[in-house]
N, C-alpha and C positions, 0 to 999 in steps of 0.2 A: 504493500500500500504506500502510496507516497506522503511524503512531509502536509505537503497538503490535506490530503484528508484528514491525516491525523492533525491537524492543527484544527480544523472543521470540527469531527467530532469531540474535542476539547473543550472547542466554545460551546457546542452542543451541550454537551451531557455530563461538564463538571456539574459540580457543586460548590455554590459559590459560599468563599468563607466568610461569614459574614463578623461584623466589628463595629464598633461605634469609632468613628475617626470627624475629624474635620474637613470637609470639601477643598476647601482653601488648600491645604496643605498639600494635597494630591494635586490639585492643579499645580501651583508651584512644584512638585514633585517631575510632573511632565514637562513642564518649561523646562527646568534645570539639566535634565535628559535630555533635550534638541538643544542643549547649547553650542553644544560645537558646529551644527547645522547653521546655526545662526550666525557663527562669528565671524565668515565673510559677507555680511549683508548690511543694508540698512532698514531689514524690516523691523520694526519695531511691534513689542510685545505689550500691549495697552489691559490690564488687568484691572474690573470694576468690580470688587469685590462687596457683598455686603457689609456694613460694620460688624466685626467682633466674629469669633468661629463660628461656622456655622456643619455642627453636628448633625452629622445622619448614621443610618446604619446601614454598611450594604458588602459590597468586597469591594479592599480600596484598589486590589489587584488589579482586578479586571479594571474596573475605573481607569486608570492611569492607561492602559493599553488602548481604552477607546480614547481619551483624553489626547496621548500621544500622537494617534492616528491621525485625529481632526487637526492636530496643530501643524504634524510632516503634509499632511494635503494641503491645505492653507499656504505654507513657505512653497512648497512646489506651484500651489496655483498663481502665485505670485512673482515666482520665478519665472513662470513660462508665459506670461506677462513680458518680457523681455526688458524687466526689468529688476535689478536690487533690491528696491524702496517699497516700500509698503508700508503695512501694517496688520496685525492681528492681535481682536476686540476681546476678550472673553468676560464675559459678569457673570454672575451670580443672581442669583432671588428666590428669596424664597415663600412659595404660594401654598397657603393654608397648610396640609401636612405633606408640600413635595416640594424640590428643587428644581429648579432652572439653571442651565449652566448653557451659554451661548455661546456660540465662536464663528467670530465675523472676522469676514477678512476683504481685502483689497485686491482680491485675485483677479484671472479670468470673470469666474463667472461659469453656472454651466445650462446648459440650454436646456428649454422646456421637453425637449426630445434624451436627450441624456438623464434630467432630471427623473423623469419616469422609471428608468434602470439602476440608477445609482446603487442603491442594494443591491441589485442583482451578484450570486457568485462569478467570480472572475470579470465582470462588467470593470473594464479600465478607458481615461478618457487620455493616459498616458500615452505616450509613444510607446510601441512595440519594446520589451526589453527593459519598460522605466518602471511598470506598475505590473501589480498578480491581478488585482482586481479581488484580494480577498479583503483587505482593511475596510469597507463600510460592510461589507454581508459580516463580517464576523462582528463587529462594531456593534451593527443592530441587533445581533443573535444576544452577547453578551445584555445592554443595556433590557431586550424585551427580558430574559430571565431573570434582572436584577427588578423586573415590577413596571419598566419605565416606556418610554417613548422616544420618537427622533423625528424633530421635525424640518423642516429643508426649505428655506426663501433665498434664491440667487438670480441675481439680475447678470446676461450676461455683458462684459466689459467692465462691469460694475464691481461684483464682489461676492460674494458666498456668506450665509447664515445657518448653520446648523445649532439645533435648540434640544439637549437633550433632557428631559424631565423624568425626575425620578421620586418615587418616595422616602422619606427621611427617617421612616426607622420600615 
């Protein structure tokens, strides 16, 4: 069986460990991970965080890996921009007993015909050889068994919004 599936059935049919952590902290946790991606660029990392931690219960594991995902797609969709400079949004909020965690970026953009596939397994808007096309299908897998949602607003030329919502304990 290849890497692949077994990376699939992982997302599939772990069992998430679940923890009481701070949100914040995982995100900062992911930033700190793409730093090096980061340190020939001028995109800039804009974090609107609510005041004070804001505790949930969930795996901060997985977290971070979609977390990570949304940020490397973001600096690539902005790269392939043809350009350095950017930026990428992430806030925070939190709604009645769930979270909000957003990330906006200055990218491409991706079109109302891609939009529809984006989940899809292996669905890449990369160049041949740049992307697997598994980071959002596994993305989504992870977040829907954490309880949660993923929501998707991208204008193209404009930028990208993905909005993942979760419950807090």
């Amino acid at each position: 069986r290849s890497i692949t599936h077994e990376l699939l059935d992982f997302a599939r049919g772990s069992t998430p460990a679940l923890t009481e952590f701070d949100i914040h902290d995982v995100i900062r946790d992911s930033i700190s991970f793409l730093k090096p991606e980061l340190k020939h660029t001028s995109i800039e990392i804009d974090t609107q965080f609510m005041p004070g931690p804001l505790l949930m219960k969930s795996d901060p594991k997985l977290l971070e890996q979609v977390f990570v995902n949304f940020i490397t797609n973001a600096i690539h969709a902005i790269r392939s921009k043809g350009e350095d400079k950017g930026y990428i949004r992430i806030k925070t909020l939190s709604i009645n007993s769930d979270v909000e965690i957003s990330f906006e970026d200055s990218g491409t953009g991706i079109t109302e015909e891609n939009q529809k596939k984006i989940f899809q397994l292996f669905f890449s808007t990369k160049a041949p050889g740049k992307g697997t096309g598994l980071g959002l299908s596994i993305s989504q897998n992870i977040v829907k068994k954490l309880g949660g949602t993923i929501t998707l607003d991208s204008k193209p030329g404009v930028g990208t919004n993905f909005t993942v919502r979760l419950p807090l304990s």
